[in-house]
C-alpha positions in Angstrom: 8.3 33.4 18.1 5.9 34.8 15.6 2.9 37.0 16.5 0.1 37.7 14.2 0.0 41.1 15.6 0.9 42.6 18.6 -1.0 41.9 20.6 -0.8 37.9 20.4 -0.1 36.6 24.0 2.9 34.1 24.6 1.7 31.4 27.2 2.8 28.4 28.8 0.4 25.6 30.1 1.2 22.4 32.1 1.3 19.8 29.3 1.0 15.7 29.8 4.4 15.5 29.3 6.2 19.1 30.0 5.3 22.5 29.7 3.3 23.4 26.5 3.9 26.5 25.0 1.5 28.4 23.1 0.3 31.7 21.1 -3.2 33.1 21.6 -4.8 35.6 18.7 -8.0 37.1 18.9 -9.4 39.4 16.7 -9.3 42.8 17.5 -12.6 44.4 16.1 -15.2 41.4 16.4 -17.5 39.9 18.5 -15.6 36.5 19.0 -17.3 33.7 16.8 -15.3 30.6 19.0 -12.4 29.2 19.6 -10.1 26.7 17.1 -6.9 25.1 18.1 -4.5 24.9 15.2 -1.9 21.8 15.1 1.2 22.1 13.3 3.6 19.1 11.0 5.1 17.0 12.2 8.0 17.8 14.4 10.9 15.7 13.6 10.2 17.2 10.0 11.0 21.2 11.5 7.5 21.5 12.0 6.4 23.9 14.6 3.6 26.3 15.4 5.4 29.4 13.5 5.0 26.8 10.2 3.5 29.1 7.7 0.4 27.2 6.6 -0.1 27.3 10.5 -0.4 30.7 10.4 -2.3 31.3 7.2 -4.9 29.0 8.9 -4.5 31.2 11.8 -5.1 34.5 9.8 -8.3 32.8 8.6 -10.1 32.0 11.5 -8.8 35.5 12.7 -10.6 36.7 10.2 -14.0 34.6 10.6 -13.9 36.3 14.6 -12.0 33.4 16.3 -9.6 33.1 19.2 -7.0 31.2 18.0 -4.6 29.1 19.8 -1.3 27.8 18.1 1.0 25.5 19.8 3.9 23.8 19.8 3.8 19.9 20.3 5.9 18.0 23.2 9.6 18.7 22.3 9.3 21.7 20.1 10.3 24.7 21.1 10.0 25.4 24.8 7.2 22.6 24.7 8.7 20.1 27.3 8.9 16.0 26.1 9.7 14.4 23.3 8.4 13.2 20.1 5.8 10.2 20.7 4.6 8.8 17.5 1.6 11.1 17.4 0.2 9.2 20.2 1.0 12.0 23.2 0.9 14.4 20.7 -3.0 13.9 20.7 -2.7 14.3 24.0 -1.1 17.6 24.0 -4.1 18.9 21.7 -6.5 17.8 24.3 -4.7 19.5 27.0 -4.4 22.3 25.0 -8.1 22.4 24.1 -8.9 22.4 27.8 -7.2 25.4 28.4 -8.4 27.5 25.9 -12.2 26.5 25.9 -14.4 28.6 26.5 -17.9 26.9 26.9 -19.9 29.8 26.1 -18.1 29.4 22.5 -17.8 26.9 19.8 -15.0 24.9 19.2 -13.0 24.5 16.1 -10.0 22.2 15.3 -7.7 22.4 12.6 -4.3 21.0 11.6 -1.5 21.0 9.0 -0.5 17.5 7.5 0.5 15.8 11.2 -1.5 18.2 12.8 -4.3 17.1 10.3 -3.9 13.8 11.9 -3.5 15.1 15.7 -7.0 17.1 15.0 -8.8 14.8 13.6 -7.9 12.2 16.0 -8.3 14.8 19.2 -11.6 15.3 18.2 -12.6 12.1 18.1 -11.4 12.1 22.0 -14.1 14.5 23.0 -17.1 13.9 24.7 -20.2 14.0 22.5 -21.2 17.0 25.2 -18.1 18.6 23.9 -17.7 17.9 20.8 -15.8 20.4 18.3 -18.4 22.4 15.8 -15.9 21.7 12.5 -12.5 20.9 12.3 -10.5 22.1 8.9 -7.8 19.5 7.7 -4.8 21.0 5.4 -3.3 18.0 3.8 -4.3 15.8 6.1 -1.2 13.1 6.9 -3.7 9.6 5.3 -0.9 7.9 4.2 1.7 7.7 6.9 -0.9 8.6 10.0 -4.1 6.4 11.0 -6.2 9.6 10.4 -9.9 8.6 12.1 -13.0 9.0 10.3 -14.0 12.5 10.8 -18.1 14.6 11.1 -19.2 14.9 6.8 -18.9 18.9 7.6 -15.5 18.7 8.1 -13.3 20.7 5.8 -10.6 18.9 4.0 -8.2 21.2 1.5 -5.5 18.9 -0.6 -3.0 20.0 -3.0 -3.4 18.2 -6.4 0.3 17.5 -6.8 1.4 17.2 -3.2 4.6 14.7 -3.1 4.7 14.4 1.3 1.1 13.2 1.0 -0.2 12.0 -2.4 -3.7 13.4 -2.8 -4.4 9.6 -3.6 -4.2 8.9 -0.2 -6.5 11.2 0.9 -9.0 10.7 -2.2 -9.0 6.8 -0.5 -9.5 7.6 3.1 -12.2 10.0 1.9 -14.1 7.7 -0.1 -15.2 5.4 2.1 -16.7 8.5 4.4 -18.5 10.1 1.1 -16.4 12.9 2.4 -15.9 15.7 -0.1 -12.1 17.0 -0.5 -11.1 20.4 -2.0 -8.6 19.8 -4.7 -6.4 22.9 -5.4 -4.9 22.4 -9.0 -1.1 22.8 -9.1 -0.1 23.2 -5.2 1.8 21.0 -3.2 2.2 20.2 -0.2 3.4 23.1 1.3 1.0 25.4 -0.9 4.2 27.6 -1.7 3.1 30.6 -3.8 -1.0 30.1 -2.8 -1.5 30.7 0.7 -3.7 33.4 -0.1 -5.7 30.8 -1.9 -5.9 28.7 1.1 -6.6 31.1 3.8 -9.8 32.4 1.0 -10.6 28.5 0.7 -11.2 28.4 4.8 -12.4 31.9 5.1 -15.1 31.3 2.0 -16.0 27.8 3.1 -16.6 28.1 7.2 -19.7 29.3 7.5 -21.6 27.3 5.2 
C-alpha cells in the first residue's frame, strides 16, 4: 500500500457495500487549502488507488495545501463488495466524501478515466449546500461511461493520442457543455513518460 510520505494514514470506513479502505495525505508545511477525494480506473482493468496517475494527482493537490483522500472502490483491495457497473461505485465516493469532509473546507473531486466518471457523477449527487468547489477529470471515461455534464470550471486534462478513451469522445461530450479540454500533445492514456506534465497542468491550473 503506497504512501506519499510517511506519514500518510491507512484507514478503513464502513462502505455501502463492505469496508472501504483508504489513504489520507495532508501536507506537512501548509495551512490546509480543502479537501479532494481522488477516484481511481476502473477496477476489473487492475485499477486501484496505488494507480500512478492516482497519485501524481495526489502529489498535486498535496502540493496546492490539500488533504487528500485516495481509495479503493468496492472489491479492490481490502475494499469489501464487488464490481457494480459504476453504479455503487458512485456510491462508494459519496461515502467516502462524507467521511473525510470537513465543512470548514472546500471540497474537490477528482478522478482517473473510471474515476473521471465516478467524480463527475458523485458530484452531481451533492446537495447544492454541499456542492464540491472544482473537480479535475484525467481522461475522463466519455466513451464507455455516461459521464454527467459537469460545473464550466471543471478541469478536464486529455491525452491527444489516448487509445482506452479517444480524445474524440471527450472533445464530443465537451462540446455540447462549451467545456474547455486540455489537450496534451503525444500522451496517452496512461500519460507514461509525462506525469510531471500532468501534476504541473493541475498544480498551474487550480487556482485560477
Amino acid at each position: 500500500m503506497a504512501g506519499l510520505n510517511p506519514q500518510s494514514q491507512l484507514l478503513t470506513i464502513a462502505g455501502p457495500a463492505g469496508p472501504l479502505e483508504l489513504v489520507i495525505d495532508a501536507p506537512q508545511d501548509a495551512a490546509l487549502r480543502g479537501v479532494v477525494v481522488v477516484c481511481h480506473p476502473h477496477p476489473l482493468h487492475g485499477g486501484t488507488m496505488d494507480n500512478k496517475v492516482v497519485q501524481t494527482l495526489a502529489r498535486a493537490f498535496l502540493q496546492l495545501g490539500y488533504r487528500v483522500a485516495r481509495f479503493n472502490f468496492r472489491g479492490v483491495g481490502a475494499s469489501g463488495g464487488q464490481y457494480d457497473e459504476g453504479r455503487g461505485e458512485v456510491d462508494d465516493a459519496l461515502a467516502v466524501v462524507a467521511a473525510v469532509r470537513d465543512p470548514a473546507l472546500p471540497l474537490a473531486l477528482a478522478g482517473f478515466s473510471f474515476g473521471a466518471y465516478v467524480a463527475a457523477a458523485a458530484a452531481a449527487r451533492l446537495p447544492a449546500d454541499q456542492a464540491a468547489e472544482r473537480l479535475a477529470l484525467v481522461g475522463p471515461a466519455t466513451s464507455r461511461f455516461p459521464v454527467p455534464p459537469v460545473p464550466a470550471d471543471t478541469l478536464v486534462i486529455h491525452g491527444e493520442t489516448d487509445d482506452v478513451v479517444p480524445l474524440q469522445a471527450t472533445l464530443d461530450w465537451a462540446r455540447p457543455q462549451v467545456l474547455p479540454v486540455v489537450v496534451v500533445p503525444g500522451v496517452g492514456h496512461f500519460f507514461h513518460g509525462q506525469l510531471s506534465v500532468l501534476k504541473s497542468l493541475v498544480t498551474g491550473a487550480w487556482h485560477r
